[in-house]
C-alpha positions in Angstrom: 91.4 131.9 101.1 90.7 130.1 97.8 88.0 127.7 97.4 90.1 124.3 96.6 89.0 120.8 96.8 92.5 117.9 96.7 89.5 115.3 94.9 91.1 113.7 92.0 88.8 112.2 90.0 90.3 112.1 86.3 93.2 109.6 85.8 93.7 106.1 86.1 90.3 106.4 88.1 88.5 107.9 85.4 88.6 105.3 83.4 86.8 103.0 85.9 83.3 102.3 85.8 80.9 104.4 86.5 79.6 102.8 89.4 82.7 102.2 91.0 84.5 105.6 90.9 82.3 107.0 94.2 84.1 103.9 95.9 87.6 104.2 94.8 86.9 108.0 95.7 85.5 107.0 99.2 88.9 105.4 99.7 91.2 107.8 98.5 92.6 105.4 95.4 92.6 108.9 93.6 95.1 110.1 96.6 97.7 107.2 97.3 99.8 109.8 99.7 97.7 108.9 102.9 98.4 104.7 101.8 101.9 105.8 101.6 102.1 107.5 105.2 100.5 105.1 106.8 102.9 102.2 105.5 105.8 103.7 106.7 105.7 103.5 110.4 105.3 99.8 109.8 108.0 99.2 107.3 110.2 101.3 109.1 109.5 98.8 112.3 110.1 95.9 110.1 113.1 97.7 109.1 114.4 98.1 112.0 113.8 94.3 113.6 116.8 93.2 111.6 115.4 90.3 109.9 116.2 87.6 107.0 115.8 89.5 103.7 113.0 86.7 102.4 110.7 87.1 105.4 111.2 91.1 105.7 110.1 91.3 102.1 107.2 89.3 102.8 106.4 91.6 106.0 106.8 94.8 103.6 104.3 92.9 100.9 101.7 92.6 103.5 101.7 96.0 105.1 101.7 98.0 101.5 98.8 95.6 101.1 97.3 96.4 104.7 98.1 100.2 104.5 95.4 100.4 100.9 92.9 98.3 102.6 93.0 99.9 106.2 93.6 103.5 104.6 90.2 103.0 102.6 88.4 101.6 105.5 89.7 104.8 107.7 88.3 107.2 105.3 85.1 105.5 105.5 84.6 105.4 108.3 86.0 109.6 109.1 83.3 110.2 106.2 80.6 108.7 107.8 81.1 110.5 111.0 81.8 113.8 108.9 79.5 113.8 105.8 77.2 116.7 107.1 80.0 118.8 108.0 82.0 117.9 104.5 78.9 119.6 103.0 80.4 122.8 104.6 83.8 123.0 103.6 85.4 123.7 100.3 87.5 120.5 99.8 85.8 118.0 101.2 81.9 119.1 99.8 82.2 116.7 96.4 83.2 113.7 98.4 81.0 111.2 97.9 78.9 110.9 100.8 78.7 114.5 101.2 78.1 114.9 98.0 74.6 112.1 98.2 77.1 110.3 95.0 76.9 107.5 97.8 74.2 106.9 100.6 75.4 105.6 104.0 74.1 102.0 103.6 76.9 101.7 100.5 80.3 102.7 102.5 79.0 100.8 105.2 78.6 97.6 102.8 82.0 98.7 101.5 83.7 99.4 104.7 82.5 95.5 105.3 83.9 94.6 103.0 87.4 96.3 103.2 87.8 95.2 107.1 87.3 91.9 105.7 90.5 91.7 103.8 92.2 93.4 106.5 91.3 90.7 108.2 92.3 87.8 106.0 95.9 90.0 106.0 95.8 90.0 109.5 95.4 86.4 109.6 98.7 86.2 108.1 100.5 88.1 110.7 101.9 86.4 114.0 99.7 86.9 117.0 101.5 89.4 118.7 100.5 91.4 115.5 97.4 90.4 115.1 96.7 91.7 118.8 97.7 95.3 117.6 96.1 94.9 114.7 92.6 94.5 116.4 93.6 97.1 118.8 94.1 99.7 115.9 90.7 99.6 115.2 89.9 101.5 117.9 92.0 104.1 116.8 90.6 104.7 113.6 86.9 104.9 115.3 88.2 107.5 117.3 90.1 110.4 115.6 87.0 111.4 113.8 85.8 112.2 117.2 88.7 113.8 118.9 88.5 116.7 116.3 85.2 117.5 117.5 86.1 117.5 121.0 90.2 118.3 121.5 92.1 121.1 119.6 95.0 118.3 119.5 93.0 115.5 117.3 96.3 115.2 115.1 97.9 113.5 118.5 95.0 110.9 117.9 95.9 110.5 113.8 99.7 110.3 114.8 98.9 107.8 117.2 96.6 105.9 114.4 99.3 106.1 111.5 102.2 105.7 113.4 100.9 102.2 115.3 102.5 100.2 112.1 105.8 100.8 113.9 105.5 98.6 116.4 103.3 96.3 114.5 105.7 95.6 112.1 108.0 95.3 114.6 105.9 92.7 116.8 104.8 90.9 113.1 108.9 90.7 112.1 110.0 89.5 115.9 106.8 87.9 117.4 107.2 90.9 120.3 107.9 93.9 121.4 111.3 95.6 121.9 112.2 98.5 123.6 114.0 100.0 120.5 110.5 100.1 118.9 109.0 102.6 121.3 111.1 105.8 120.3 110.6 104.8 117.3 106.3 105.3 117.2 107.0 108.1 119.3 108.8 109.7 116.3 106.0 108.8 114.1 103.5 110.0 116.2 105.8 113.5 116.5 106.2 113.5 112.5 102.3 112.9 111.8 101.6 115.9 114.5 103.8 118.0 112.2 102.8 117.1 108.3 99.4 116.4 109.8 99.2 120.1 110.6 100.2 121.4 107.6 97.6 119.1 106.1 94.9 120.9 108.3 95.6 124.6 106.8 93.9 123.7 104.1 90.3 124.2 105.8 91.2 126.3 108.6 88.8 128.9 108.1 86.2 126.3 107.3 87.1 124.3 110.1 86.5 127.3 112.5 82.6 128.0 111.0 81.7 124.7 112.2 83.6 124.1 115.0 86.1 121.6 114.2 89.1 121.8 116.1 92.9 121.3 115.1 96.5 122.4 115.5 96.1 124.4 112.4 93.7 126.4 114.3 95.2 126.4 117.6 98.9 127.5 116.4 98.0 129.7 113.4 100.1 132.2 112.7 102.5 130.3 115.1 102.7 127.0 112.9 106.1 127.1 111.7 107.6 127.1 115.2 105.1 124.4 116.5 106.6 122.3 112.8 109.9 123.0 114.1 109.0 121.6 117.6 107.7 118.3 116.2 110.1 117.8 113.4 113.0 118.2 115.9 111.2 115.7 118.5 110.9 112.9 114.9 114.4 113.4 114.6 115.9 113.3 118.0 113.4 110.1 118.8 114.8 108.6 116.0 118.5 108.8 116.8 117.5 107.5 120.7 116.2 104.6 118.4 119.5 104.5 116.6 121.2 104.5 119.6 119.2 101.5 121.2 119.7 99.5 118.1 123.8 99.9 118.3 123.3 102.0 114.7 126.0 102.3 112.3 127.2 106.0 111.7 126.2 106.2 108.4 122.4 105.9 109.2 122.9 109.1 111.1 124.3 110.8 108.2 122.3 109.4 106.3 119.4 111.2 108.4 120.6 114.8 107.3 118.6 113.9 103.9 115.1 113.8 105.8 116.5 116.7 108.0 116.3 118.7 104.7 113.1 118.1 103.2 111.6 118.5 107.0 113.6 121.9 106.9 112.1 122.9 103.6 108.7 122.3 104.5 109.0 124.8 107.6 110.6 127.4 105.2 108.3 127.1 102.6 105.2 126.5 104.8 102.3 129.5 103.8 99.1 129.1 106.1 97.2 130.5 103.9 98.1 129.3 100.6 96.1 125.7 101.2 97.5 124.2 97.4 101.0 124.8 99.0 100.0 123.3 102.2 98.9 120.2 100.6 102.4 120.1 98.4 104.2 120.3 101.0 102.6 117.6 103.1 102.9 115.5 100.3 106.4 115.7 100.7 106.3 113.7 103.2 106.5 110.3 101.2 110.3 111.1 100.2 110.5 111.8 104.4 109.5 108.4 104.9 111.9 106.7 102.2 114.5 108.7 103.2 114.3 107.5 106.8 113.8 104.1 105.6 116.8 103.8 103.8 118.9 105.8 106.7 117.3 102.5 109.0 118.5 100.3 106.5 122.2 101.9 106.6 122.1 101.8 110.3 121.6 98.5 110.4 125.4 97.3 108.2 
């Protein structure tokens, strides 16, 4: 396998200062696709909630916001737990903790100060979101442990991610509805899948120092276990549909995201990790496309 690293460090965050490109590195600024993935659970639950065009909008405004801000803080805090063993794998040994660019003291001064504009979001929120909110935090300390102790920590990043579904739900409705629940299962499915894909990229790494994953356990075996969980995203999505009294054209309009999730498992090479990271980058047109095949659902 080809020594790669996925750190972006020339364009728009090039140009910042010196002192601040270690940061916007730290939270991924250079990489907005893990921003993107993690805002789509919760716009698709704000989606689906049905609600005045004015206050959805809002709702979307505050979750693109909150995905940015909790995104950063996430990386921070799976770099902390992981700087040593970043040293020791190909694409992760220039970020900037493993890297000594910054010392633990400064993410942990940054992560401060990223959880507190979560929080002033938060406080925006109604408290049945703001509930969930302060619950997700427990998720986000945890995945960087589950990969050190399950080979299934991608269940624990799917369950992370895919928590904006029901609180963007529970932010548009001030609860929770049954129709929401299939829904973060199919999140939780779809991350398990593209999250997999994602992990290729250090799998031989990964198994020199011991950190577990899909990628590892499945292998060779990947594209069926993709076809599993994209299948599972797809059928929790229609039960969804169903519960929500969808029109028919957002389940044609599902044969889009059915596509790309199709050509990912075709095109998927284990051991080609710049077309792993393509493909699972793919993934932002899967969560617009299932956005807008909510939004049809719902005439």
């Amino acid at each position: 396998m080809s020594r790669f690293t996925d750190i972006r460090a020339g364009g728009w965050v090039s140009r910042l200062p010196p002192a601040l490109i270690p940061y916007a590195l730290l939270a991924r600024l250079d990489r907005p696709i893990g921003a993107w993935l993690l805002f789509f659970p919760g716009l698709w639950g704000i989606l689906l909630a049905r609600q005045p065009l004015a206050r959805s909008l809002w709702l979307i405004a505050l979750f693109a916001a909150g995905s940015v801000i909790m995104r950063g803080a996430g990386c921070v805090v799976n770099d902390l737990w992981d700087r040593k063993m970043d040293r020791l794998v190909a694409r992760t040994a220039g970020r900037p903790l493993a890297s000594g660019a910054l010392k633990p003291i400064h993410a942990l001064i940054f992560l401060a100060a990223l959880l507190a504009i979560g929080l002033g979001i938060l406080l925006l929120l109604d408290r049945a979101a703001q509930i969930l909110g302060v619950i997700s935090l427990v998720l986000v300390g945890l995945y960087p442990l589950a990969k050190r102790v399950t080979w299934w920590p991608q269940i624990v990043l799917g369950a992370t991610f895919g928590w904006g579904a029901p609180m963007g739900y529970a932010a548009a409705t001030g609860h929770l509805g049954w129709p929401v629940l299939p829904l973060y299962a199919a999140s939780i499915a779809w991350i398990l899948g593209y999250d997999t894909i994602y992990a290729h990229q250090d799998r031989e790494d990964d198994a020199l120092i011991g950190v577990k994953s899909t990628a590892r356990l499945f292998a060779a075996s990947s594209r069926l276990f993709l076809i599993y969980c994209y299948g599972a995203m797809i059928l929790l999505l229609i039960v969804s549909f169903i519960a929500i009294g969808a029109d028919s054209t957002g389940y044609i309009a599902l044969i889009l995201p059915i596509l790309v999730l199709g050509w990912q498992i075709i095109r998927l090479n284990i051991d080609n990790p710049a077309r792993c990271l393509t493909l699972f980058k793919l993934n932002r047109e899967v969560g617009l496309l299932v956005a807008v095949a909510i939004l049809l659902a719902l005439l």
